[in-house]
N, C-alpha and C positions, 0 to 999 in steps of 0.2 A: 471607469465604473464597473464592478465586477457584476457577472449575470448573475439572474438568479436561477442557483442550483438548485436541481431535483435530488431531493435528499430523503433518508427513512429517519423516523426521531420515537423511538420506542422506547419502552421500560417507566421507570419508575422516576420524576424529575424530582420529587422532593426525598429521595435515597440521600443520604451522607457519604453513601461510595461513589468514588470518582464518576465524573460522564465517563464512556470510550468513544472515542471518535478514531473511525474506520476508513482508511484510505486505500482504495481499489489501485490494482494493473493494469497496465495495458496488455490488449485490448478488451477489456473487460468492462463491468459497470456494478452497481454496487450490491447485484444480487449474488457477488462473489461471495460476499460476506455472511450470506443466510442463516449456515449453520450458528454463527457467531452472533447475530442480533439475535433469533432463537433463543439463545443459549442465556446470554448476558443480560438482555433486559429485563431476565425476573429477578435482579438484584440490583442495575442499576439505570441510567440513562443511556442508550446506545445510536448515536449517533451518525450514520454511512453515506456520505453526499455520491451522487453521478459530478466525477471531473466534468471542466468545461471541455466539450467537445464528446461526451461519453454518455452510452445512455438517454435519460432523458433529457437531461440538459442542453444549453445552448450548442449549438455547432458555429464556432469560429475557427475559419480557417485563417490562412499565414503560419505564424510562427509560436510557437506556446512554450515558454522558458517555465522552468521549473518555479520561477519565486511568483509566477505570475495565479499556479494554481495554489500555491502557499497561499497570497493572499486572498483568494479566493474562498478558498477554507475557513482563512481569520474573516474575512465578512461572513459567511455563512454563520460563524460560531456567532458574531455577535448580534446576528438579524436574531436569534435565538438564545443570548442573551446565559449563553455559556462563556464563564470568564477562566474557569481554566479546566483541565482534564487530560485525560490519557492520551496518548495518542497511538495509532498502530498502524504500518502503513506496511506494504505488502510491495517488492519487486518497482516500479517506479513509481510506487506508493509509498516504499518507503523513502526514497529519495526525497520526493516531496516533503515527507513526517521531518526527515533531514533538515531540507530546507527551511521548514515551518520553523523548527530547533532554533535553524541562523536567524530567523527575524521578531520569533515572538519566544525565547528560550522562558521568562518570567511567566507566560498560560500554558505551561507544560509540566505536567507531575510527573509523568513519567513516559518514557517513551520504548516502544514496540518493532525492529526489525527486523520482518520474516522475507527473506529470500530475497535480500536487496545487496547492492554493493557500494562503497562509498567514493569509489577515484573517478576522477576525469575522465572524460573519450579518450580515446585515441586517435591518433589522423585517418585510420584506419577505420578504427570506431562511429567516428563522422560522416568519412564517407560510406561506408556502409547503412546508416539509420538514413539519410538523405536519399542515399538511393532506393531503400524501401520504400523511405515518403514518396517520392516518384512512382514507384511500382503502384503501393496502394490507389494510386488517385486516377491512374490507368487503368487500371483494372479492379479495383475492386478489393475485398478483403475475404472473398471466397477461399482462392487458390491458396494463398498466404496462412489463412486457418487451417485445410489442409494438411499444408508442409509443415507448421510446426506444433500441430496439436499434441501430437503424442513427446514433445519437448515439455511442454507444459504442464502436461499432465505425462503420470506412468503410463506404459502400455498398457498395464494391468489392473488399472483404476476401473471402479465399477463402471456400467454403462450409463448411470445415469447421471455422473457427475462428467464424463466426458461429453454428453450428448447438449448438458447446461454448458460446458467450458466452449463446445463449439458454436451454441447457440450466441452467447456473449462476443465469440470472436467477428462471428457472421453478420450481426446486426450493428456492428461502430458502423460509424457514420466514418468513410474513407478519410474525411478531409481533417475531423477532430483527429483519429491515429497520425495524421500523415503531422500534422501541426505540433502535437508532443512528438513526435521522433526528432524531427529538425530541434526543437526546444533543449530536446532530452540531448542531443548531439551539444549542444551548446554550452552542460551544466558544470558547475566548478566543482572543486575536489574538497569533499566535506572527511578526507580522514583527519586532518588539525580538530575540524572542531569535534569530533567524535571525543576525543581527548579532555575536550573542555566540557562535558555534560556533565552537569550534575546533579540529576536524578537519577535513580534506577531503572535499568533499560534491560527488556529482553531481546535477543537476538533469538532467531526459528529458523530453520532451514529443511526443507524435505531432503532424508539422505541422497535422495538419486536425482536431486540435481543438477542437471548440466548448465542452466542460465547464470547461476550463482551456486555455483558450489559449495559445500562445506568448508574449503578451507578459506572463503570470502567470510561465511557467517564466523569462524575461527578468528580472523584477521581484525573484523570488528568489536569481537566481545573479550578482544586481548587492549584495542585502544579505547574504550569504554571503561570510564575509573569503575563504578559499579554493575556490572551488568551478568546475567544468568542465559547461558547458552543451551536448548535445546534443539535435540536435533530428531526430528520425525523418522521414525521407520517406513518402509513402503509408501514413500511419497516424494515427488517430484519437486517442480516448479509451485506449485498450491497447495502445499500441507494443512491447509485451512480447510480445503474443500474433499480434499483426495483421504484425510485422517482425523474428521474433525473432532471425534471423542480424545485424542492425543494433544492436538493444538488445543483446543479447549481447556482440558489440566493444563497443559503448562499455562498458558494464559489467566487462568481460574488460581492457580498459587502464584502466580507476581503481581493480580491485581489484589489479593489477600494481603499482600506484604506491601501495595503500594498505601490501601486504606488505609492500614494500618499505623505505617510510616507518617499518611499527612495527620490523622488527631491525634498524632503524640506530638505534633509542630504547632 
């Protein structure tokens, strides 16, 4: 039985233009998205849940595989009685949006990855996220915010969007991060079906990032039959949050051309 998530449901429901439904990072929650509900719900339904374990939402600990927050998503969407929409998911938000792709591709108009990558762990990779999930649950998500905030964000990001990115890092709940890492170590290799989509899909990447670099957002929007590549100036890991009059246009012309696309279908 999926929990129920704490979610934002703004804008306009009876608009003709698609919903968007917004899928947060980790270790984040879903006021990542503010400048983007802001921005979108005077034109249409904007949509942003708290992941399980994230936020306001439930905290279950163990293990959180990626199709588990997928369906999560799809009950949310349908306790709310959205049958199909955008989606856009953000770094293992997008992974998720990925996922979602593999299990419900038919309620997907079109799809949205900014600063996400699509291959498997690595053995490496595995043990690496396991052993953070240990660290986290020992300690805390203080130190961990810390050391990789300015990964996450530029150095040179206003202060007030680093001081929200570290607020979001500092208040997870240790056990929900530590539960998607182990998950996230687990998850399968979505470049085949990148291949097979067939909606129109944006890819986003902040140029200075080092989590997913540009030539990941490159890699995806070359095996995406349709897809339009932006790539943010002066922004990191959260192009969203760190440029959001930038992220905003591009997002604001592919959701132009996604409306568009579904009433002439």
């Amino acid at each position: 039985m999926a929990p129920f998530l704490a979610y934002e449901d703004k804008g306009d429901v009876t608009s003709d233009a698609s919903p968007l439904v917004l899928i947060h990072g980790h270790p984040f929650d879903r006021t990542m998205w503010h400048p983007q509900i802001t921005e979108f719900a005077a034109s249409r339904r904007v949509i942003a849940p708290d992941l399980r374990g994230y936020g306001e939402s439930p905290v279950i600990p163990g293990i959180t595989p990626l199709s588990t927050f997928a369906e999560d998503v799809a009950a949310l969407l349908d306790d709310l009685a959205v049958t199909d929409f955008v989606l856009a998911g953000l770094s293992m938000g997008g992974q998720i949006a990925m996922e979602c792709y593999r299990q419900f591709p038919h309620r997907i108009r079109g799809l949205v990855l900014a600063d996400t990558f699509p291959a498997a762990e690595t053995p490496e990779g595995k043990r690496t996220r396991n052993a953070m999930a240990d660290r986290l649950l020992q300690e805390g998500m203080t130190g961990y915010a810390d050391e990789v905030l300015y990964k996450m964000i530029a150095p040179y990001a206003d202060a007030e969007v680093t001081a929200h990115v570290h607020r979001m890092m500092t208040t997870t709940a240790p056990e929900g991060a530590a539960a998607a890492l182990r998950g996230r170590a687990e998850r399968p290799d979505y470049r085949d079906l990148l291949t097979t989509v067939t909606v129109p899909a944006l890819v986003v990447v902040g140029a200075d990032d080092d989590y997913t670099p540009v030539a990941d957002a490159e890699a995806m929007h070359t095996a995406l039959p349709d897809s339009t590549l932006k790539i943010i100036e002066g922004a990191a890991h959260l192009p969203n949050l760190e440029r959001p009059k930038d992220f905003d246009k591009a997002l604001a012309d592919y959701l132009t051309k996604i409306d568009s696309h579904h009433r002439h279908h």
